[in-house]
C-alpha positions as CSV (number, residue, x, y, z in Angstrom):
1,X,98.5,114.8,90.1
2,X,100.3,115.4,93.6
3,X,100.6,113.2,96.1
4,X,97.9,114.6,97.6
5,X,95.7,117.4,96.4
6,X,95.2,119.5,99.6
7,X,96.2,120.3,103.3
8,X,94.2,117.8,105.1
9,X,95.6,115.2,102.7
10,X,99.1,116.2,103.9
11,X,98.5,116.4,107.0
12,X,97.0,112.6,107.5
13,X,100.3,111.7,106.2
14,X,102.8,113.7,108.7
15,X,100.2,112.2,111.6
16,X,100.0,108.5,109.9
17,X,104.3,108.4,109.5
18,X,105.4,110.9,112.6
19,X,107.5,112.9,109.4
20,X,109.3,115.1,111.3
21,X,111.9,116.7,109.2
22,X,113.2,120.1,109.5
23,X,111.2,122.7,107.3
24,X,108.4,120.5,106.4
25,X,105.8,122.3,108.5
26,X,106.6,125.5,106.9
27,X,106.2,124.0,103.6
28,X,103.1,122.5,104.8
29,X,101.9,126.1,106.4
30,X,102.3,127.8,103.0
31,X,99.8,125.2,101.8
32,X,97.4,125.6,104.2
33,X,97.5,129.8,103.8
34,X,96.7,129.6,100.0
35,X,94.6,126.8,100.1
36,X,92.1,129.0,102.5
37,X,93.0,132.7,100.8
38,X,92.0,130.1,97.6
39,X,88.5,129.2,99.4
40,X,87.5,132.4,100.7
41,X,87.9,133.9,97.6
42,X,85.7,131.5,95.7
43,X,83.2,130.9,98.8
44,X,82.5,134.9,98.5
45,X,82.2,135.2,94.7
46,X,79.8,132.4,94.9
47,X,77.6,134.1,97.4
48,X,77.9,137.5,96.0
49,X,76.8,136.2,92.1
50,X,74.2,134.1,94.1
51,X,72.7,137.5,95.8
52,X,72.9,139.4,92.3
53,X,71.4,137.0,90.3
54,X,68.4,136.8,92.1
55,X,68.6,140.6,92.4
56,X,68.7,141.0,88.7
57,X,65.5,138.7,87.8
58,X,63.4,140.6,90.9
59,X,64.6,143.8,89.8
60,X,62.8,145.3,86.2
61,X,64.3,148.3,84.0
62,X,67.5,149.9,84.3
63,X,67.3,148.9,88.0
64,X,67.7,145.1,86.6
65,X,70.6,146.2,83.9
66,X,72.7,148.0,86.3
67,X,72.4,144.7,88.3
68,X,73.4,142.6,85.9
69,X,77.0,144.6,85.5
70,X,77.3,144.3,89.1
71,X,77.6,140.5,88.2
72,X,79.9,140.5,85.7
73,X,82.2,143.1,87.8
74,X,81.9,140.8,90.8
75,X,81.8,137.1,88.9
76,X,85.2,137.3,86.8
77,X,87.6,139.2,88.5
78,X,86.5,136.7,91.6
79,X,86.7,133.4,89.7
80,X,90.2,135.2,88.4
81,X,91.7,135.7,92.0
82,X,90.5,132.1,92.4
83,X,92.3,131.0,89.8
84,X,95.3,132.8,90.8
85,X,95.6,131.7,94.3
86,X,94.6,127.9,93.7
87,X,97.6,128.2,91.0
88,X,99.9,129.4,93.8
89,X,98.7,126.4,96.2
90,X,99.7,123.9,93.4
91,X,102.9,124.8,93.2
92,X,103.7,125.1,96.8
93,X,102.1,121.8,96.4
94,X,105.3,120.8,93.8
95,X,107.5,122.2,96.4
96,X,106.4,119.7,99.4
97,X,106.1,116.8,97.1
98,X,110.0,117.6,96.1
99,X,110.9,118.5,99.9
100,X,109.5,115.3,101.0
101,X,110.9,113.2,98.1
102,X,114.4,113.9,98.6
103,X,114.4,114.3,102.9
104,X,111.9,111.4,103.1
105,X,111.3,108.9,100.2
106,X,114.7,108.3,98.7
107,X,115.8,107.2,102.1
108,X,113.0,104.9,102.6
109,X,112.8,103.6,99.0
110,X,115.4,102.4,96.5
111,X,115.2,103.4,93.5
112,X,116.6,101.6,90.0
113,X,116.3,103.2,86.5
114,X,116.8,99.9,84.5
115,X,117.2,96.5,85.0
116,X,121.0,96.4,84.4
117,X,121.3,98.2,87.5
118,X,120.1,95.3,89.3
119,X,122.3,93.0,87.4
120,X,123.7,91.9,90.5
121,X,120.7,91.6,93.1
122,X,117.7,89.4,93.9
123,X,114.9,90.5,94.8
124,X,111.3,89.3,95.0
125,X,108.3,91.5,92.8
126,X,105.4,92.5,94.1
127,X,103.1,94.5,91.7
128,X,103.6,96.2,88.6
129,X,101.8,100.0,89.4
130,X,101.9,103.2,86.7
131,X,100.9,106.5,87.3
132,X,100.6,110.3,85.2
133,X,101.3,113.3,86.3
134,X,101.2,117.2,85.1
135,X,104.7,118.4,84.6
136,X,104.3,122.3,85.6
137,X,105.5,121.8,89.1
138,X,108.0,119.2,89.3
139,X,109.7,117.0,86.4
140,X,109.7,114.1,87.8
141,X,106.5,114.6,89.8
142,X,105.3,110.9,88.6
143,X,108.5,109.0,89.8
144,X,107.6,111.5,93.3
145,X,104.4,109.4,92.9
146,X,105.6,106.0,92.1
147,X,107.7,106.1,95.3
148,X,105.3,107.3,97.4
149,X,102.9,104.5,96.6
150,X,105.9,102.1,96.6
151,X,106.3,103.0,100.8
152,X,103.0,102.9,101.7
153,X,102.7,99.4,100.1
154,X,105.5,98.1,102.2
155,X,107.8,97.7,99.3
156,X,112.0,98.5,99.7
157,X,112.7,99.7,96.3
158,X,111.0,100.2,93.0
159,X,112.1,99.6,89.2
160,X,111.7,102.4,86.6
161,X,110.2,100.9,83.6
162,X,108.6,103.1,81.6
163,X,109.3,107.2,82.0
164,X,108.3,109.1,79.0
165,X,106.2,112.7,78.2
166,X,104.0,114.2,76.4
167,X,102.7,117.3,75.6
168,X,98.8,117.2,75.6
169,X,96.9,120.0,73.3
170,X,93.4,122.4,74.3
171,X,91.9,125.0,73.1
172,X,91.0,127.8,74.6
173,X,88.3,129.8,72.6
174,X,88.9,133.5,72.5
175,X,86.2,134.5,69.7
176,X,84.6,133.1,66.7
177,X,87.4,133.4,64.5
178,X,90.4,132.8,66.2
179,X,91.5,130.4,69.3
180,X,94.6,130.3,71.5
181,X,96.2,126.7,71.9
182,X,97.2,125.6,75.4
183,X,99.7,122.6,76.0
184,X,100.3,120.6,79.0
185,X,103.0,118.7,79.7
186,X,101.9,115.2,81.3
187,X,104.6,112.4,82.1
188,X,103.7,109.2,82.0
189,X,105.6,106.2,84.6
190,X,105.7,102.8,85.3
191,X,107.3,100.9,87.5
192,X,107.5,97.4,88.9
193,X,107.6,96.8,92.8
194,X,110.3,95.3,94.8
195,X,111.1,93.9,98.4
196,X,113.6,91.3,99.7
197,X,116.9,93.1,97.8
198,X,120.0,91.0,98.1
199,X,123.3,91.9,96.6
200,X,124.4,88.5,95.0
201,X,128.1,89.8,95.2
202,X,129.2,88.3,98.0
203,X,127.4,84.9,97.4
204,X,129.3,84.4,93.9
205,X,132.4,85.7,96.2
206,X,132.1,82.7,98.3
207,X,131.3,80.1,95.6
208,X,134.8,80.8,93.7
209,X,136.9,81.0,97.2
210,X,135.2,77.4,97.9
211,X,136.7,76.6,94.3
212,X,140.1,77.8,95.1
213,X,139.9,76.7,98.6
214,X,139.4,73.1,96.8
215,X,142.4,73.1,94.9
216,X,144.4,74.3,98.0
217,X,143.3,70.9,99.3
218,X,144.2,69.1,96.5
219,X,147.7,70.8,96.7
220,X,146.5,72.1,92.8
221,X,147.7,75.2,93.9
222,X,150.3,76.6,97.5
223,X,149.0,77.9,100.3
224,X,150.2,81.1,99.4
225,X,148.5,81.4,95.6
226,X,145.1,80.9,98.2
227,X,145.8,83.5,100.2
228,X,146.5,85.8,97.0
229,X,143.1,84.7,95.7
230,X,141.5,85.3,98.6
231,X,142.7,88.8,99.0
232,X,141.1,89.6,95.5
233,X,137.6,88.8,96.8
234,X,137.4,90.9,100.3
């Protein structure tokens, strides 16, 4: 899972948020080329083993047979090429989805690995979201994600929760006897939601000068011991 799975998608988003970073469109170009190389491909193989599969139940005898090659010549190196070219989509795909992460997001959205990192901040929550992702393009394609939901929800900064992966097993069949496993690696995110993020810092800076300033008053402590106190907080 992307952040979007194709070039209009991509596009609504550079028109929605005016992204206008340097290099994007090429990356977005490169998407768009394979994306219709991708569709032609297919659109043609379909038609082709369309037209001989009608031509091989009209046609009787060898005529029929000879057909029916035709097919399997046409059908599988097509839905190969396919295959080949919607691969190469994907990962330009991973590319824009990194490009845009790390020119867009990470200015846009704050982003906390733990807790303890906002040990000294308030903030308010607003959802808790999660989100999976295949790993083959980019590692940390579902924290790409996270983020990317996080902005369009209006949110400053989000809080890594959960980031773990897994590799997911099929099977691809190759005869009777024998099979080829196939693994996937999927990572798995979650993340709470946050807006409002205050560094607390300078509020606990100004509750222990008020303490010190108190004892000045009291003539607990010199006028000069303050201002040495008060150069330790700013």
């Amino acid at each position: 899972m992307s952040i979007r799975k194709n070039y209009n998608g991509y596009k609504k988003i550079f028109n929605k948020y005016n992204l206008e970073i340097d290099g994007l469109e090429s990356f977005l170009k490169r998407v768009k080329i394979y994306e219709i190389i991708s569709k032609t491909i297919l659109f043609i193989t379909l038609i082709l083993t369309s037209i001989l599969i009608y031509a091989a139940f009209t046609e009787k005898g060898n005529a029929g047979l000879g057909i029916a090659i035709m097919l399997i010549v046409v059908l599988f190196p097509g839905l190969i090429l396919w295959l080949l070219f919607k691969s190469i989509k994907i990962s330009k795909i991973a590319k824009l989805d990194d490009f845009i992460f790390n020119k867009f997001l990470i200015n846009k959205i704050k982003i906390f690995y733990s807790m303890e990192e906002l040990r000294n901040y308030s903030y308010d929550k607003i959802e808790h979201i999660n989100t999976r992702a295949y790993s083959e393009g980019n590692a940390n394609q579902a924290v790409i994600n996270l983020a990317f939901i996080a902005f369009e929800k209006g949110a400053e900064g989000i809080i890594i929760v959960s980031n773990a992966s897994e590799t997911i097993t099929t099977v691809a069949i190759k005869n009777k006897s024998t099979s080829t496993p196939i693994n996937r690696m999927v990572n798995s995110s979650e993340a709470i939601l946050i807006k409002n993020i205050k560094k607390e810092e300078v509020l606990k800076n100004n509750f222990d000068l008020n303490y010190w300033y108190d004892l000045k008053e009291k003539g607990a402590i010199t006028e000069e011991e303050y201002d040495k106190k008060k150069k330790e907080f700013f």
